[in-house]
Residue frames relative to the residue before (quaternion, step in Angstrom):
aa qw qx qy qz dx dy dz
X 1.0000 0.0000 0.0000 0.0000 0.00 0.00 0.00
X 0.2748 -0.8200 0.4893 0.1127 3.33 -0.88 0.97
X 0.2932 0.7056 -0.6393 -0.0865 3.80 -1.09 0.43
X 0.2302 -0.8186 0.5184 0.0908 3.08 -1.24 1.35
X 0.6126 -0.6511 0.3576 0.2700 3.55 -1.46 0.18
X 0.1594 -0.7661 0.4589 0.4208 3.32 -0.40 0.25
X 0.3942 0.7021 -0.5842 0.1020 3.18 -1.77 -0.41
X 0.6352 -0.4185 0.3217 0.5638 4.01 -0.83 -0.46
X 0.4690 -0.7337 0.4864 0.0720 2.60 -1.92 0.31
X 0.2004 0.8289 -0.4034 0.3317 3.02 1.82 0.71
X 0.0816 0.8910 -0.4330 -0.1097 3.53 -0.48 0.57
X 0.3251 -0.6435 0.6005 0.3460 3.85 -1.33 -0.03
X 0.3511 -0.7674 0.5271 0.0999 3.26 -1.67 0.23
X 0.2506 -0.7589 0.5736 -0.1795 3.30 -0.21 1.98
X 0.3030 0.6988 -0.6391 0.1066 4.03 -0.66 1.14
X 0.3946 -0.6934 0.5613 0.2201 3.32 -1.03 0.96
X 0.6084 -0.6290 0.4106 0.2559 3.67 -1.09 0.82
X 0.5375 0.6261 -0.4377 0.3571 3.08 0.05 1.52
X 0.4302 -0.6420 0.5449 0.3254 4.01 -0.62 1.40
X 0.1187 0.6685 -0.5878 0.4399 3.18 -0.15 1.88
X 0.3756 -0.7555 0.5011 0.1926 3.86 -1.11 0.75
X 0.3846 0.7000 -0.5558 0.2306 3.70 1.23 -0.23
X 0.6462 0.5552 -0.3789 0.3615 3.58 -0.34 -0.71
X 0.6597 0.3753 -0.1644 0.6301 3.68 0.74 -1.11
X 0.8464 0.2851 -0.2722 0.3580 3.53 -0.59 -0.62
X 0.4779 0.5127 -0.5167 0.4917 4.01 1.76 -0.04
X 0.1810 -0.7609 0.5620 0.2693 3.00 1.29 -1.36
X 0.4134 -0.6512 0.5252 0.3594 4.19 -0.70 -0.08
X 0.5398 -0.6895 0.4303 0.2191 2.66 -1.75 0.80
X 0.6050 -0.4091 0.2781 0.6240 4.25 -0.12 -0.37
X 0.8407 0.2531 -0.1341 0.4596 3.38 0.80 -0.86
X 0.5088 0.5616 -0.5408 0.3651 3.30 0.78 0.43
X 0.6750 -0.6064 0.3258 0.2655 3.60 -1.60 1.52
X 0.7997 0.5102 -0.0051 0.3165 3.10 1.14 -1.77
X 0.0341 -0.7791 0.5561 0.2874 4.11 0.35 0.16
X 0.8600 -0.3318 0.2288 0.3129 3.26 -1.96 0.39
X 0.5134 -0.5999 0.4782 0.3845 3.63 -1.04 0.27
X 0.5216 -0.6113 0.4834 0.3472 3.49 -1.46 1.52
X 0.7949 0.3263 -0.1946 0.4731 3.40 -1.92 0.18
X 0.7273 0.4702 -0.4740 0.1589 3.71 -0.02 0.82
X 0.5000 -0.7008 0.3320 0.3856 2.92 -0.34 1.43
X 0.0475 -0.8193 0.5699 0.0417 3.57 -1.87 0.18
X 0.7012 -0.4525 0.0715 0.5463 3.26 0.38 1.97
X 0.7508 -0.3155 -0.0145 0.5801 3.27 1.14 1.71
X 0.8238 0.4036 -0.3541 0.1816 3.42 0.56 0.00
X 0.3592 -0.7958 0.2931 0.3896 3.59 0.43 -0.85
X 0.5880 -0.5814 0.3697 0.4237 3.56 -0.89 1.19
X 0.4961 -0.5639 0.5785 0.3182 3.76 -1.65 0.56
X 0.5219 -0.7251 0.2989 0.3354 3.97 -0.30 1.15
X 0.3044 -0.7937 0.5264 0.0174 3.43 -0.04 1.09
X 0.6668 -0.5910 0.3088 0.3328 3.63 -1.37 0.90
X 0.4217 -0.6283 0.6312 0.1705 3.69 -1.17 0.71
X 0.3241 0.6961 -0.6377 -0.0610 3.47 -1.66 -0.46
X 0.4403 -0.6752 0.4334 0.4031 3.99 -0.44 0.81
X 0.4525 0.4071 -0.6129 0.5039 3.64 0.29 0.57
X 0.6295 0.5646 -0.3952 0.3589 3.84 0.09 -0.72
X 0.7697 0.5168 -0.1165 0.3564 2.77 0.33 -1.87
X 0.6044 0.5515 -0.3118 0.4831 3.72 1.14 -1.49
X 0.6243 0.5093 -0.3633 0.4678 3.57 0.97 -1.07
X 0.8359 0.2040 -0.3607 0.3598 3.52 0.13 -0.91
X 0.5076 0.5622 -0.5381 0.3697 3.87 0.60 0.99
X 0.5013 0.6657 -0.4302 0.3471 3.43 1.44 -0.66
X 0.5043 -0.5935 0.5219 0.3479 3.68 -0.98 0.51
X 0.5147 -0.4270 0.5685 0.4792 3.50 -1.59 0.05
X 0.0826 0.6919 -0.6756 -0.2408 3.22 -1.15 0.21
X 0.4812 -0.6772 0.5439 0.1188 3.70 -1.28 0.26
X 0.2707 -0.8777 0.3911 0.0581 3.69 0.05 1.16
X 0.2153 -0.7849 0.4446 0.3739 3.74 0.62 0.59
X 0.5390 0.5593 -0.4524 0.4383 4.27 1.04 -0.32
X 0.7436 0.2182 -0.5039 0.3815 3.86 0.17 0.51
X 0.6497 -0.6000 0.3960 0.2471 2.69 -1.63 0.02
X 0.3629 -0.7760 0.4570 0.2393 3.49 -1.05 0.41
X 0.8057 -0.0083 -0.1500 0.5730 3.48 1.63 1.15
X 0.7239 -0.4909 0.3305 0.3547 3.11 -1.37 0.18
X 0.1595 -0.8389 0.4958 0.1584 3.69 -0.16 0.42
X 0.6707 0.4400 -0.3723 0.4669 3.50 1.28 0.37
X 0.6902 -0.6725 0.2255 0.1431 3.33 -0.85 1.98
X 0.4789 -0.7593 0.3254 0.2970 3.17 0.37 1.55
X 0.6881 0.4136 -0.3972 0.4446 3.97 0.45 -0.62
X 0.6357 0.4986 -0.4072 0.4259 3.79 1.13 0.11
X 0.4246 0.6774 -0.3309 0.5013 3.50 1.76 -0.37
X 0.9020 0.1405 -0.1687 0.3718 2.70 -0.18 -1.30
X 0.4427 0.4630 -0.5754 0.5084 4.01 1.08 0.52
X 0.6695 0.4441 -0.5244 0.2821 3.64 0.04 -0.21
X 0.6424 0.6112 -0.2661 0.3781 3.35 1.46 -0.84
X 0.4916 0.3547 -0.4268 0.6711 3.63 1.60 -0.26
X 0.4812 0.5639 -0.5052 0.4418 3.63 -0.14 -0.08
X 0.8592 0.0942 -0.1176 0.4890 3.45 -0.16 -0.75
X 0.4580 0.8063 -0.3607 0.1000 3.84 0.85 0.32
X 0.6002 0.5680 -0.3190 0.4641 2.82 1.67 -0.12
X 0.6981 0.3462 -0.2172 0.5878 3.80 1.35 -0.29
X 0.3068 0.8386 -0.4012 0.2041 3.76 1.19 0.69
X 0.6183 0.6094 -0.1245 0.4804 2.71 1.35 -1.60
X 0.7512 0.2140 -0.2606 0.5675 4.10 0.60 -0.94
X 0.5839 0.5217 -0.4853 0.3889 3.48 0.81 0.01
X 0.5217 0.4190 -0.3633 0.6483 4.02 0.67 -0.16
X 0.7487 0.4163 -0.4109 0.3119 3.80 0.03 -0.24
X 0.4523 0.6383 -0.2053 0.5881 3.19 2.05 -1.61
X 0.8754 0.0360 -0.2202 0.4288 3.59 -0.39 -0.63
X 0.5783 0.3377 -0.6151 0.4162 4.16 0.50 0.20
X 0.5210 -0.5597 0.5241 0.3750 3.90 0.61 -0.16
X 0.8237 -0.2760 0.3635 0.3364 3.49 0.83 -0.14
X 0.4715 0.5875 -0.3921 0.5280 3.50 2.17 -0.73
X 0.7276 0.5318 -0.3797 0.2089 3.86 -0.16 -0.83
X 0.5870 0.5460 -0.4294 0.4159 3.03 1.07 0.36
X 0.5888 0.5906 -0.2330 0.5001 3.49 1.52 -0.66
X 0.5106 0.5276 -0.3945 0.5525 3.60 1.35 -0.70
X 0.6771 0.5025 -0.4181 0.3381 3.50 0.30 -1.06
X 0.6802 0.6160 -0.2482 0.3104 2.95 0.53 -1.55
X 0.6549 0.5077 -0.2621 0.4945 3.55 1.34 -1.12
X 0.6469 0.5063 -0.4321 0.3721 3.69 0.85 -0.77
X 0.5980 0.5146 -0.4094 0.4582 3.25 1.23 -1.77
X 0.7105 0.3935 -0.4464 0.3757 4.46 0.00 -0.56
X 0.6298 0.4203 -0.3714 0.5373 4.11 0.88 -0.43
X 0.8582 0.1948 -0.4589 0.1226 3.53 0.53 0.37
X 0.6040 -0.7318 0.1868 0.2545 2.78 1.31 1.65
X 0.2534 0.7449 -0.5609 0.2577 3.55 1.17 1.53
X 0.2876 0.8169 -0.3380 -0.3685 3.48 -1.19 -0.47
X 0.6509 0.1499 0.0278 0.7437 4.02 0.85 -1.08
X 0.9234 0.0253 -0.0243 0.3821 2.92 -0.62 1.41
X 0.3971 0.7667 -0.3101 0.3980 3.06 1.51 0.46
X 0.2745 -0.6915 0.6033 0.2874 4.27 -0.71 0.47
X 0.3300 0.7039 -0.6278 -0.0383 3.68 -1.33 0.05
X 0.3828 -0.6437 0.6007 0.2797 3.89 -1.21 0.97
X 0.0418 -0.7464 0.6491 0.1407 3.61 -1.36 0.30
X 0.2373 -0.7830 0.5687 0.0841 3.64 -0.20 1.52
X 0.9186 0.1494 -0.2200 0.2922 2.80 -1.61 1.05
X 0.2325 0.9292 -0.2634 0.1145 2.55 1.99 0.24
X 0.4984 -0.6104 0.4881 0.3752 4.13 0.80 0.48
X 0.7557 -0.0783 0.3077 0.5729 3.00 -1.78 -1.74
X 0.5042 -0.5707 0.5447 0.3514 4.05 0.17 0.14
X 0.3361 0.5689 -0.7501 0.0268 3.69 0.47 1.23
X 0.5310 0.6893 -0.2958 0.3943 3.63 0.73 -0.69
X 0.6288 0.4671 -0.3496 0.5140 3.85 0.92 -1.12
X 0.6465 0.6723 -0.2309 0.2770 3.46 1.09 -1.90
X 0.6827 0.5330 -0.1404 0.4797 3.73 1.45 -1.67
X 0.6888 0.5299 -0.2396 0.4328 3.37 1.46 -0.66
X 0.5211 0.6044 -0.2959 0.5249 2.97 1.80 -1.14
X 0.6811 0.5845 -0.2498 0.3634 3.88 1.02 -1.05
X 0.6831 0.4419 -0.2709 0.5144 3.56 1.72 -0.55
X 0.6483 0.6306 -0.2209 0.3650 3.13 1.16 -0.53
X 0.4123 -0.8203 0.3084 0.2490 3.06 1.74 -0.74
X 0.7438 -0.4834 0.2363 0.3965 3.60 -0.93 -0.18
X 0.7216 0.2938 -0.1890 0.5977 3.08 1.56 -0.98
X 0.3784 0.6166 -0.5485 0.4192 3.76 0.66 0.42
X 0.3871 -0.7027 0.5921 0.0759 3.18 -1.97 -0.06
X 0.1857 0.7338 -0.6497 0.0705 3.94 -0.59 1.12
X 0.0610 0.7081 -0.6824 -0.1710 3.14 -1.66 0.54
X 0.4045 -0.6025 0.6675 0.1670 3.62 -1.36 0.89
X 0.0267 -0.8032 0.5897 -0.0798 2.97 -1.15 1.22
X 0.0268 -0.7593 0.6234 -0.1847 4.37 -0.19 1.19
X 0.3867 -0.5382 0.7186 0.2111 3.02 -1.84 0.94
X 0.7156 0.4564 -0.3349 0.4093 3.74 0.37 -0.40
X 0.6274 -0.6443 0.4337 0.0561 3.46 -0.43 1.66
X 0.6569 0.5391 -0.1552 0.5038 3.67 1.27 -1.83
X 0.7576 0.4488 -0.1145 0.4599 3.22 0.93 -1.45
X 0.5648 0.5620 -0.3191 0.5131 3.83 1.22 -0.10
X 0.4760 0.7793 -0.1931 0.3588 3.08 1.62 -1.30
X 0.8123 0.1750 0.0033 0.5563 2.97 0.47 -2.12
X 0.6453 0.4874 -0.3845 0.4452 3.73 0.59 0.13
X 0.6238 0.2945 -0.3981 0.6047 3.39 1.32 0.19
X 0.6794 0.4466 -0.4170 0.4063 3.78 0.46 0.41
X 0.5892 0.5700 -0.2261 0.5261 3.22 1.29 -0.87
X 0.7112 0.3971 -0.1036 0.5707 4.15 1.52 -0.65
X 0.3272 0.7380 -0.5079 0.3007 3.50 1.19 0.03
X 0.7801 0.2643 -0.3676 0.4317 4.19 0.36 0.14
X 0.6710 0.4648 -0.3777 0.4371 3.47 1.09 0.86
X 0.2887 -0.8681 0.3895 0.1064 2.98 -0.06 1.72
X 0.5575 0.6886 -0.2217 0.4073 3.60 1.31 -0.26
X 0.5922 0.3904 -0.2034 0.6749 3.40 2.17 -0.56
X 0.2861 0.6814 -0.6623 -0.1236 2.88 -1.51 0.71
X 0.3429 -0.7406 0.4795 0.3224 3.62 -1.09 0.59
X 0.0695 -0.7849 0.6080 0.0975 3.67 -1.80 -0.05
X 0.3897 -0.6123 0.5419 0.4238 3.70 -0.65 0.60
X 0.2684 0.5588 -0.7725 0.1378 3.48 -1.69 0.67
X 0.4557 -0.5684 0.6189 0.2935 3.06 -2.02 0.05
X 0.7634 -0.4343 0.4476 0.1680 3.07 -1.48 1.05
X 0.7757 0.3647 -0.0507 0.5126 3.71 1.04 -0.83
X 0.7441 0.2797 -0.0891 0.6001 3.05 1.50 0.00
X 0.0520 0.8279 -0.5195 -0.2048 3.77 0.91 -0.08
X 0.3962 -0.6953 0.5726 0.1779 2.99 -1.49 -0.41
X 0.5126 0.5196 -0.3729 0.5729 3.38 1.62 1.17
X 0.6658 -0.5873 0.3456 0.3041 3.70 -0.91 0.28
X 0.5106 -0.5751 0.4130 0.4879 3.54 -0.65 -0.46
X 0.8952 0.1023 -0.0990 0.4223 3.36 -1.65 0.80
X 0.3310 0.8535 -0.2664 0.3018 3.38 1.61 1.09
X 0.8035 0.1435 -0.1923 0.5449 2.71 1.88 0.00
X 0.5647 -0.4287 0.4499 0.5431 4.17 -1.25 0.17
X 0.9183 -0.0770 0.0738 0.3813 3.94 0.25 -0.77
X 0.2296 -0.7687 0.5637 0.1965 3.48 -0.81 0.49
X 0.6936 -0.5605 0.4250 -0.1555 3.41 -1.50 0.39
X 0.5009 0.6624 -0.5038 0.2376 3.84 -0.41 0.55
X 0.2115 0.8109 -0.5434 0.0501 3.38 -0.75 0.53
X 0.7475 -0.0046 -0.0610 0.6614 3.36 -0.52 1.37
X 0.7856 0.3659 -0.3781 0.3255 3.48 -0.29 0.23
X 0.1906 0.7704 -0.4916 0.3585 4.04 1.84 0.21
X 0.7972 0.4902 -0.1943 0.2940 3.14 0.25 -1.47
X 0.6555 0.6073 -0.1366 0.4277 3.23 1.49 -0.43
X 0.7831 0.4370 -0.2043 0.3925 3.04 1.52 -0.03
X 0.6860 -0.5187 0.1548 0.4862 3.62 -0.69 0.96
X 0.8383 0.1036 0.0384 0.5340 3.86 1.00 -1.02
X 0.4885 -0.6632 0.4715 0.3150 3.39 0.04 0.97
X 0.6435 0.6285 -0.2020 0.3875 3.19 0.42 -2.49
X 0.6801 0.4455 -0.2526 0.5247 4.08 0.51 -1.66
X 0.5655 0.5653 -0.5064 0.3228 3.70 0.48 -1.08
X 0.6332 0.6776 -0.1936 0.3201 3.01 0.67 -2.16
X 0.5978 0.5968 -0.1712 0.5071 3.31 0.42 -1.77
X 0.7647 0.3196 -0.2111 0.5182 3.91 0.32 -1.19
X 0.5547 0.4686 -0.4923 0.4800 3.72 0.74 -0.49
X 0.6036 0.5890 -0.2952 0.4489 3.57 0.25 -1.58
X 0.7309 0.5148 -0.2912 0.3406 3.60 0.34 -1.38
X 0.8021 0.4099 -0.0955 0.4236 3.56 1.19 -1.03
X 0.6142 0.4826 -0.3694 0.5035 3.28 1.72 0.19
X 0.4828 -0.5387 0.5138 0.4612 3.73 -1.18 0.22
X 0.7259 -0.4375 0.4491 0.2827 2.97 -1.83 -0.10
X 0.6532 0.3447 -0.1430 0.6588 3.62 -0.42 0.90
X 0.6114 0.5939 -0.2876 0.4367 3.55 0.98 -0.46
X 0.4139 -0.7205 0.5000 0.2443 4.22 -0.79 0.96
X 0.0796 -0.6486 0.7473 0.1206 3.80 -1.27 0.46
X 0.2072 -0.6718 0.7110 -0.0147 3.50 -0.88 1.12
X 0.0995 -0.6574 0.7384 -0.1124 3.34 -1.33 1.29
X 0.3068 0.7111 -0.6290 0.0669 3.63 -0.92 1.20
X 0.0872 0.8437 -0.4365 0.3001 3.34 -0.54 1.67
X 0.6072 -0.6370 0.4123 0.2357 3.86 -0.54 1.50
X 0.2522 -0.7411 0.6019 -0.1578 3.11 -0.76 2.01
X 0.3287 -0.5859 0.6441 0.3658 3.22 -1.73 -0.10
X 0.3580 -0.5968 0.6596 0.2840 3.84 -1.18 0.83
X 0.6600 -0.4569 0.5641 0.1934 3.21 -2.39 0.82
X 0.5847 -0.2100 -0.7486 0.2318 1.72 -2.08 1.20
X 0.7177 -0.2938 0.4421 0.4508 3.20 -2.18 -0.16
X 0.8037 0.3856 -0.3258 0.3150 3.68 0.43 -1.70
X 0.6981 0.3843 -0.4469 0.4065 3.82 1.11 -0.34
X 0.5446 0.6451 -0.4301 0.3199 3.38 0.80 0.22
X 0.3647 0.5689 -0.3183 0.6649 3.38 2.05 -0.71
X 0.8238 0.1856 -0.3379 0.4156 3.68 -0.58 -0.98
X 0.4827 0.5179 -0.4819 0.5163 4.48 0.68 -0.10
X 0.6653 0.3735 -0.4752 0.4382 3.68 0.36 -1.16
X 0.8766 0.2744 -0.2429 0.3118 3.49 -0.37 -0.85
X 0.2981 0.5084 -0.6249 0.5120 3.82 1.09 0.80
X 0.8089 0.3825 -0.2843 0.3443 3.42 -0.16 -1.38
X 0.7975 0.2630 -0.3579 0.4082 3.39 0.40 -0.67
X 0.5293 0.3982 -0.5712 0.4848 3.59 0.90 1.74
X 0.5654 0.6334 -0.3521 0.3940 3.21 0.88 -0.56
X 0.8102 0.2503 -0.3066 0.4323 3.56 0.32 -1.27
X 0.4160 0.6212 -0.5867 0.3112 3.89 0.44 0.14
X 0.6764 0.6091 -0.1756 0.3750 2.96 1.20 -1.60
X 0.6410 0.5919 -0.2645 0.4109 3.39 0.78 -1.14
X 0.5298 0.6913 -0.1561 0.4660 3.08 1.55 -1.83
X 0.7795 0.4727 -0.1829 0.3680 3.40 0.35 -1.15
X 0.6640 0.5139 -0.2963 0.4551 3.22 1.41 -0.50
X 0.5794 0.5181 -0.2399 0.5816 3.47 1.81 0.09
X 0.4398 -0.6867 0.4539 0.3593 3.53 1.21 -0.12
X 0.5861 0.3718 -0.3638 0.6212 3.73 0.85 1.18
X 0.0099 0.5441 -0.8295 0.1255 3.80 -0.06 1.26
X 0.8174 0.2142 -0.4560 0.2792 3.38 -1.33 -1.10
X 0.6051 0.5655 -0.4490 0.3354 3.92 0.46 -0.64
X 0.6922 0.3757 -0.2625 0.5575 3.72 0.85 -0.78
X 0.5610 0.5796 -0.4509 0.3823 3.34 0.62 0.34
X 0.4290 0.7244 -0.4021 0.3600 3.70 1.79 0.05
X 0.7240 0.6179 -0.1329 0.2763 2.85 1.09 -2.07
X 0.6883 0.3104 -0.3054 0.5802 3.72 0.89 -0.52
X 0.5134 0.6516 -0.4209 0.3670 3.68 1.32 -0.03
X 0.5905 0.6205 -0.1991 0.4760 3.42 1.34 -1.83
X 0.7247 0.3371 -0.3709 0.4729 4.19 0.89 -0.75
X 0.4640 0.6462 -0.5263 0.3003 3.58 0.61 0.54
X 0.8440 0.0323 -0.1338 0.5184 3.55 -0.40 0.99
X 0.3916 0.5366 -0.6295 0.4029 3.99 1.24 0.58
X 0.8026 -0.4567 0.3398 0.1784 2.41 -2.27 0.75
X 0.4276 -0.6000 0.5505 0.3926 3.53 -0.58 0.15
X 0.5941 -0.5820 0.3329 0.4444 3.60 -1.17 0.13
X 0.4182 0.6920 -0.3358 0.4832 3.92 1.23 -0.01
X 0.8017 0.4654 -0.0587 0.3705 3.04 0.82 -1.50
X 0.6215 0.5212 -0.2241 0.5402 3.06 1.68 -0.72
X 0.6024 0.4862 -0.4097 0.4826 3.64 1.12 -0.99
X 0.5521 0.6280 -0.3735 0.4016 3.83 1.02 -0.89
X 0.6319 0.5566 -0.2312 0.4873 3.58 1.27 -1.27
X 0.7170 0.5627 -0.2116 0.3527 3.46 0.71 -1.34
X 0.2946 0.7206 -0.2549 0.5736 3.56 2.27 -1.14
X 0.9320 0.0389 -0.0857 0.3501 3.52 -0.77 -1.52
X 0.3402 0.6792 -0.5075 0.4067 3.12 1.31 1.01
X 0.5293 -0.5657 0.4373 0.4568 3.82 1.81 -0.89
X 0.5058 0.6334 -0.3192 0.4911 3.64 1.59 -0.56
X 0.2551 -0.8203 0.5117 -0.0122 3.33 -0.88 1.63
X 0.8010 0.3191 -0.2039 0.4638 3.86 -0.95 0.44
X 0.2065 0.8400 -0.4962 0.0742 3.25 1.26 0.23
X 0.1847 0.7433 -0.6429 0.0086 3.54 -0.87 0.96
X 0.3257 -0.8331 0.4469 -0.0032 3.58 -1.42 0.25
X 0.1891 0.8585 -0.4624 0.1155 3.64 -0.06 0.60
X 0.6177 -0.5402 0.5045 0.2686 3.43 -1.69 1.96
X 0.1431 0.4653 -0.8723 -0.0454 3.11 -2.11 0.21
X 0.7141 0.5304 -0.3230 0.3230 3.32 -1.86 -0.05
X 0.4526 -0.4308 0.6372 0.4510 3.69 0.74 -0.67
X 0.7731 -0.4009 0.3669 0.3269 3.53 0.27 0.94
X 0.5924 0.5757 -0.3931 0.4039 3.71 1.53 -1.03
X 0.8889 0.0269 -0.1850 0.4183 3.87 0.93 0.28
X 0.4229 -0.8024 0.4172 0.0565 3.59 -1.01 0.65
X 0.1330 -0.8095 0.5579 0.1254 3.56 -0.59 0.89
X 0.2369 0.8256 -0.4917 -0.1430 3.59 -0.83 0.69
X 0.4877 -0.7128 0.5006 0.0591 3.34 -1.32 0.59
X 0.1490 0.7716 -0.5773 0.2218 3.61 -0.63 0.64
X 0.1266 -0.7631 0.6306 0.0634 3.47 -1.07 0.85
X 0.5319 -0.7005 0.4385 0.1843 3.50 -1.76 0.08
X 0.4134 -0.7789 0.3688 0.2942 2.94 0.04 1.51
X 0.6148 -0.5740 0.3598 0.4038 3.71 -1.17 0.45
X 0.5523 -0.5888 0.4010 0.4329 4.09 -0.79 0.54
């Protein structure tokens, strides 16, 4: 399940130090300052050498480091999640447009290129909402490829399996996020977007993504961050968590949108998560801002058995 943030879509560029393809395959946005990291390969090829600067660089030598102040899950009781999420399923779809302005369609677009499906390709998309995300993957993959969309929220399966009814390559199913409902090493790539935060253990999520992809195979993580510094992150945290009630309210769901700026209280930073994604068993872990920092793509592959 997906909630996004609003605001611009201007972005910075954060990669952890690792011969990893994120940089190339997010590629950059029109307005974003920074171009892709040099030297990354892309389903054989390599990224076109993008700008440098020793603030970059210093960053990608810094270790992950791991903050003991967040949390290592949601603490709100997953059968209340996911009713709130039928709750608001019928106004989901313009509400992600209404507050990214229009950006959430470009996020997608960047996960569906970092997880390196294509013709004929398999890939799960967890939490997957109304299936725009399952729907875009289903669109690279093609006719003879393979997606399934997977949601705890009954409402949201609903409309992503009505709303997808001429793509025979998609198909959706209720399951939990912690438990799929697909085998091991069943698919080229796995999925999440917006919907990490929602789950009891980040660390387990992981662990299940990883669990369902082959070896050699990409997990794509893309999920609502605080932006840098500390103090403008302080002054972003507490726009948003007035703003979206508000926004909410104009859809007839204030208290429901009042989760979403609730849910970034104690998540990982985007460091912290690649650190998470690590002791999940997930190799190359790399990572990159969009949004003013206000969101994060990560990336991470399965190491061979």
């Amino acid at each position: 399940m997906a909630f996004d943030p609003g605001g611009s879509i201007l972005a910075t560029l954060d990669v952890e130090p690792a011969a990893d393809v994120l940089g190339a395959a997010l590629g950059t946005d029109d307005d974003t300052t920074l171009g892709p990291a040099p030297g990354l390969a892309v389903n054989g090829g390599t990224a076109a050498g993008g700008s440098s600067s020793p603030a970059r660089d210093a960053d990608r030598r810094a270790p992950a480091r791991v903050v003991g102040a967040s949390r290592r899950g949601n603490a709100v009781a997953e059968p209340q999640v996911a009713a709130m999420f039928d709750e608001i399923a019928p106004v989901y779809d313009r509400m992600n447009t209404f507050m990214t302005l229009g950006a959430d369609r470009r996020w997608r677009a960047a996960a569906v290129a970092a997880s390196g499906v294509g013709d004929g390709g398999s890939a799960i998309d967890v939490a997957c909402g109304t299936g725009k995300l399952s729907a875009a993957l289903a669109e690279r993959v093609g006719p003879f490829g393979r997606v399934l969309g997977v949601d705890f929220a009954p409402a949201m399966i609903e409309r992503a399996s009505a709303a997808n009814r001429d793509l025979v390559q998609l198909e959706f199913r209720v399951g939990n996020a912690l438990a799929l409902p697909a085998g091991d090493a069943e698919f080229d790539a796995a999925t999440i977007a917006f919907g990490l935060r929602n789950l009891a253990d980040y660390e387990a999520g992981f662990r299940e993504l990883r669990r369902v992809v082959r070896p050699g195979g990409i997990v794509v993580c893309l999920e609502l961050s605080l932006p840098r510094p500390r103090a403008w992150a302080r002054v972003y945290h507490g726009l948003f968590r007035r703003a979206a009630p508000l926004m909410g309210g104009l859809f007839g769901h204030r208290e429901a949108y009042r989760y979403l700026p609730d849910s970034l209280d104690g998540f990982p930073d985007p460091r912290e998560l690649a650190a998470t994604m690590r002791k999940s068993g997930l190799a190359d872990v790399t990572w990159r801002r969009r949004a003013l920092g206000t969101v994060a793509i990560h990336r991470g592959r399965v190491p061979p058995a």
